[in-house]
C-alpha positions as CSV (number, residue, x, y, z in Angstrom):
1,X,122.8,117.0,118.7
2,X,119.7,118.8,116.7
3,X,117.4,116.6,115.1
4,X,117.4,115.7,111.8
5,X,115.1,117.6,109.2
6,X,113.0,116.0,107.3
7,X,112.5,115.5,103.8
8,X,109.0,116.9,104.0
9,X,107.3,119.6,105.1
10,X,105.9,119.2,108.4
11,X,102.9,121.4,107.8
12,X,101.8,121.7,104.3
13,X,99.5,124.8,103.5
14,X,95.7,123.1,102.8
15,X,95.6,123.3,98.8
16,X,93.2,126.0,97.0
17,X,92.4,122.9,94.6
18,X,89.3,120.9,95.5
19,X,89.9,117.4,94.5
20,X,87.4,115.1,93.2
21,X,85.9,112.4,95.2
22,X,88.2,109.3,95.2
23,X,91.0,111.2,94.5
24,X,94.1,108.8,94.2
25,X,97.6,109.9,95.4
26,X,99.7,107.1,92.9
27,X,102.8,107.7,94.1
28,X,104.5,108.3,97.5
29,X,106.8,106.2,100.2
30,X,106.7,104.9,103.7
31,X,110.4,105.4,105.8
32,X,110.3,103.5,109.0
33,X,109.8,103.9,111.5
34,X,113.1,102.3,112.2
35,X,112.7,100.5,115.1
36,X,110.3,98.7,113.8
37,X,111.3,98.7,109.8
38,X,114.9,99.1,109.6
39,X,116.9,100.5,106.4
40,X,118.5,97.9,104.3
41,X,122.2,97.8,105.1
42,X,123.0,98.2,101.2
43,X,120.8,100.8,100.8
44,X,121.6,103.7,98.5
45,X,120.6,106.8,100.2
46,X,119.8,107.5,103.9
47,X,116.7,109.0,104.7
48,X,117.0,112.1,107.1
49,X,114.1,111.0,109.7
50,X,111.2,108.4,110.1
51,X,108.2,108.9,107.7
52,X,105.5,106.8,108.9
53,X,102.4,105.6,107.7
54,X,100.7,107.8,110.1
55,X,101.8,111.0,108.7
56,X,100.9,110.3,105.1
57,X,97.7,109.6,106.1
58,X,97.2,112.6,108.0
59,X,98.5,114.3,104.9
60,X,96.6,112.8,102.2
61,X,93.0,114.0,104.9
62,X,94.6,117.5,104.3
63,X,94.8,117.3,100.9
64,X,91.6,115.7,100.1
65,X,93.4,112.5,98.8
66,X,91.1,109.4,99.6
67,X,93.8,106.6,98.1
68,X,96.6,106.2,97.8
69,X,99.4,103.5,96.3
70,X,102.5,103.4,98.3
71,X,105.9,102.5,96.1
72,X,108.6,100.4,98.1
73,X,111.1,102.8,99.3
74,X,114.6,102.3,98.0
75,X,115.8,102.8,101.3
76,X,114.1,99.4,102.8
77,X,115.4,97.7,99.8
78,X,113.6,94.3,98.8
79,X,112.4,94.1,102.5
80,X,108.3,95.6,101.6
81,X,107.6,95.6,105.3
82,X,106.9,99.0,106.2
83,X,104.7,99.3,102.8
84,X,102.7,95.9,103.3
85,X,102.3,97.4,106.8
86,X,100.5,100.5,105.6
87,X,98.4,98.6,103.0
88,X,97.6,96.4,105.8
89,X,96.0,99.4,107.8
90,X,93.9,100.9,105.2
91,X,91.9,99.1,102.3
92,X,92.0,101.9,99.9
93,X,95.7,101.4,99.3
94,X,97.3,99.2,96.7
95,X,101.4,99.2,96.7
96,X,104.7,98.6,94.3
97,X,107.1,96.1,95.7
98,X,110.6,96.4,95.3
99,X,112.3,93.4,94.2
100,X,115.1,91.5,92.1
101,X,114.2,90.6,88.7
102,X,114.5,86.7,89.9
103,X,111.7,86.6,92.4
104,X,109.7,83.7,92.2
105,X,105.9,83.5,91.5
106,X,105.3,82.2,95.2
107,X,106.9,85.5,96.4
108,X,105.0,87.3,94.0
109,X,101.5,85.5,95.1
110,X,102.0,86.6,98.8
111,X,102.6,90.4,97.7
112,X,99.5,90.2,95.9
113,X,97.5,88.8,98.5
114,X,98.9,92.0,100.8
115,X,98.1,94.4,98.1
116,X,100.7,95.2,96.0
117,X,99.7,95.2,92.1
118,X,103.6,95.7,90.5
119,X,107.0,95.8,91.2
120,X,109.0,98.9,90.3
121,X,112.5,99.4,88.6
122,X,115.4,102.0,89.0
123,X,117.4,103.1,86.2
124,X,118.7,106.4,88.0
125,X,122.3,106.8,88.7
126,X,122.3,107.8,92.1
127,X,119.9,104.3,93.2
128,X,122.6,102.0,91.8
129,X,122.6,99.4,89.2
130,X,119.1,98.6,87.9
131,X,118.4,95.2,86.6
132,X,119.6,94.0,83.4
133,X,116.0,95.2,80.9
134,X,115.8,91.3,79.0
135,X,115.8,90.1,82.7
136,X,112.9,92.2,83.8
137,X,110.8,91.2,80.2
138,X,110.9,87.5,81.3
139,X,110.1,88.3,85.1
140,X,106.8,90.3,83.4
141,X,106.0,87.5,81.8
142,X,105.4,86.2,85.4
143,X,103.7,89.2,86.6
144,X,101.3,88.9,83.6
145,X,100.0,85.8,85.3
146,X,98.9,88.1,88.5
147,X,97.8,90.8,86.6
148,X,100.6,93.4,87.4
149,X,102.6,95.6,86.4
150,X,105.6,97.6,85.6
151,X,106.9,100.7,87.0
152,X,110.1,102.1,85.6
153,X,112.1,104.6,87.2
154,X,114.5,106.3,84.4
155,X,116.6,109.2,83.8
156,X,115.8,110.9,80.7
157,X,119.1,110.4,79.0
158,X,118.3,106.2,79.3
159,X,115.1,106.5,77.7
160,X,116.1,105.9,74.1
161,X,117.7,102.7,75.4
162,X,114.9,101.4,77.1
163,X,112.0,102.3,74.6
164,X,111.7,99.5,72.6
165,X,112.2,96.5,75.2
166,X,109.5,98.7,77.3
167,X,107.1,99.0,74.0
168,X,107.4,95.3,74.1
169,X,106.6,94.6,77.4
170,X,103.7,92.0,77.9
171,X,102.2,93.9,80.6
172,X,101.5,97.4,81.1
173,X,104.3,99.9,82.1
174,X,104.1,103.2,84.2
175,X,107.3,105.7,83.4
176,X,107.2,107.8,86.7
177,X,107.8,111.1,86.9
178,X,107.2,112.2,83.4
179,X,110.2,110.3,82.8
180,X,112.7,112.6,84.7
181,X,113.3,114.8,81.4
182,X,115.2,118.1,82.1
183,X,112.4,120.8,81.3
184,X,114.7,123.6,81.1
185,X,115.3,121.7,77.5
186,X,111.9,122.2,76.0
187,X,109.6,120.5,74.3
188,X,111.4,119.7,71.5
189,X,114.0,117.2,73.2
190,X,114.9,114.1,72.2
191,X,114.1,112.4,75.4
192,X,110.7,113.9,75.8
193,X,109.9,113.0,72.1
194,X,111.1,109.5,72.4
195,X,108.4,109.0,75.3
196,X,105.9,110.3,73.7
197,X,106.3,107.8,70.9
198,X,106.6,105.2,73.6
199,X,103.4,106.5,74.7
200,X,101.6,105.7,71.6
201,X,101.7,101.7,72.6
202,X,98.7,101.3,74.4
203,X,100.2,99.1,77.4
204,X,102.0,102.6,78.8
205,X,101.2,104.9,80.9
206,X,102.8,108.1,82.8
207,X,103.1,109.7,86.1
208,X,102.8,113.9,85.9
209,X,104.0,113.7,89.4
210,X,107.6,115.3,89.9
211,X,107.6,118.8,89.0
212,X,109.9,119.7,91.3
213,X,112.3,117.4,89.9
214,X,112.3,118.1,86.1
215,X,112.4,121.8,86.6
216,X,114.8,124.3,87.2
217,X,113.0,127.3,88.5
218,X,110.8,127.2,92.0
219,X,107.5,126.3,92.8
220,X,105.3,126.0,90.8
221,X,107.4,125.2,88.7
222,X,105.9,126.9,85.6
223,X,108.8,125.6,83.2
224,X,107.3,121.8,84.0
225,X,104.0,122.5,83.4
226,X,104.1,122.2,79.3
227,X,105.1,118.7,79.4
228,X,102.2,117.5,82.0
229,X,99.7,119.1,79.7
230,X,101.0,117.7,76.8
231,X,101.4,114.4,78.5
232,X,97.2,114.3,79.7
233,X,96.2,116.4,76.3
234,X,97.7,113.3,74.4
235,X,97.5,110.7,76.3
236,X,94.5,111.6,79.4
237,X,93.6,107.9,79.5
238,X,97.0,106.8,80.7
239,X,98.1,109.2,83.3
240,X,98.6,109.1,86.4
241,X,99.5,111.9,89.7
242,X,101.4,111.7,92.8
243,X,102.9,113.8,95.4
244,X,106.4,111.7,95.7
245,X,106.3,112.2,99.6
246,X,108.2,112.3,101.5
247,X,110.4,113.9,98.8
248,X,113.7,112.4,99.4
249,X,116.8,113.4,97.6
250,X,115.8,116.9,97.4
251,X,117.5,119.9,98.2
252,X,114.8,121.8,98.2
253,X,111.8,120.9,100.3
254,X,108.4,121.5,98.3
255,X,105.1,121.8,99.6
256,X,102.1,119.3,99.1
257,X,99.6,122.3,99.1
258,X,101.8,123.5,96.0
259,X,102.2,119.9,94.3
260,X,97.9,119.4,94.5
261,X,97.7,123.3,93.2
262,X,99.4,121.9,90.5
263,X,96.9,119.9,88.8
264,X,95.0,123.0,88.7
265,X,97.5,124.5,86.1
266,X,98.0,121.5,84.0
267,X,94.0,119.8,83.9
268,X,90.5,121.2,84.0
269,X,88.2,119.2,85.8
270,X,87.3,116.4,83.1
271,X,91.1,115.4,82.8
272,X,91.7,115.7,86.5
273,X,88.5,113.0,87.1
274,X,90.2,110.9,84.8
275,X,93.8,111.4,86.5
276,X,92.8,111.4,89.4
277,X,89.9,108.5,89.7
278,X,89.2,107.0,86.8
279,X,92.4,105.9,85.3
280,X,93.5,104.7,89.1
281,X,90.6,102.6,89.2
282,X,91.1,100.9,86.4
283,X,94.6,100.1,86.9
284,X,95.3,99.2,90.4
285,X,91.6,97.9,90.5
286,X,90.0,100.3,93.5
């Protein structure tokens, strides 16, 4: 039987893009290995092959990324093993747990203490039920006590929904992925406008990672690159940039080289300092 390919590209080109010093990577994942980290049996996707700790950090020395914060795979469910493992081997990660709505403070204490700073929520058809949204405004009530945070995982056609629960939130709240809009819609859209109105409560931030998975054409993904700009031109104190590695759910493989080069087409060098280092700094707490 052939071995499985993976979901990332084994060899990523070496960006053209010089990245500042303390360049953060806010937003990637840890599979595996499995004999050591197994999938959780509910899981709702299977990953093609082990991505270990290892490989990302041989990556992020590639791509001149000096920190990193890991998000709890979906795949390892509310088992944060494999990522309290990687934060364990290298102080200059921070991670996102994975966990139910319910958790109690003790649980939440010992993530801390491992290096986790907030707990991250899917509302993405193809990851499964998310938690009910009043349920996860009284668990960051909790998380307020800690000094984390939430990260929301949403398809653009749920943002409406979830706007104004999210622009009460009592602690700050990252939309990743610049909030999986459709690009091929333009600016104009309804769920791109209804974020950027979120975006005007000064608890919220945004990830201008996942390019590859708002657009419809091929890297780089030109038709992506209006809403990143107009996400950092508007709102450069709250953003945030990560690769997504290793890129599951994808049918079409991208390169990190390409995702770094990126930056290069949606910040000049002051707004890339601040996406890149500053606005990490100040909200994971490197």
């Amino acid at each position: 039987m052939a071995e499985p390919s993976p979901s990332f590209n084994p060899d990523p080109r070496k960006p053209r893009l010089k990245l500042p010093a303390g360049a953060c990577d806010t937003h990637f994942h840890v599979f595996g290995p499995q004999a050591r980290f197994p999938f959780a049996p509910d899981r709702s996707y299977t990953p093609t092959c082990d991505a270990p700790k290892e490989t990302l950090f041989a990556l992020h020395e590639k791509m001149g990324i000096q920190r990193g914060v890991v998000v709890q795979s979906a795949a390892h469910g509310f088992d944060n093993s494999a990522a309290a493992d990687l934060l364990t081997a290298n102080g200059n990660y921070r991670g996102i747990a994975l966990l139910p709505s319910s958790a109690s403070v003790q649980e939440l204490k010992k993530l801390d203490s491992q290096g986790f700073r907030g707990v991250r929520f899917h509302y993405m058809g193809h990851l499964g039920k998310g938690d009910p949204i009043d349920a996860v405004l009284a668990m960051a009530k909790r998380l307020a006590d800690i000094g984390w945070h939430l990260q929301i995982h949403v398809e653009g056609s749920r943002i409406a929904e979830l706007a104004a629960p999210l622009a009460s939130s009592p602690v700050p709240v990252v939309i990743d992925h610049m909030g999986r809009i459709d690009a091929s819609q333009g600016l104009d859209q309804g769920p791109f406008s209804t974020l950027l109105k979120l975006l005007r409560k000064k608890h919220v931030w945004v990830k201008v990672s996942g390019p590859e998975r708002i657009s419809k054409q091929p890297a780089p993904w030109r038709d992506a690159a209006p809403f990143a700009r107009r996400l950092i031109a508007e709102h450069g104190e709250r953003v945030l940039w990560g690769t997504d590695w290793p890129h599951p759910n994808l049918a079409v493989v991208p390169d990190d080289g390409d995702l770094v080069d990126f930056m290069g087409e949606i910040a000049d060098a002051k707004a890339r300092q601040a996406l890149l280092v500053d606005n990490p700094a100040r909200l994971y707490g490197f």
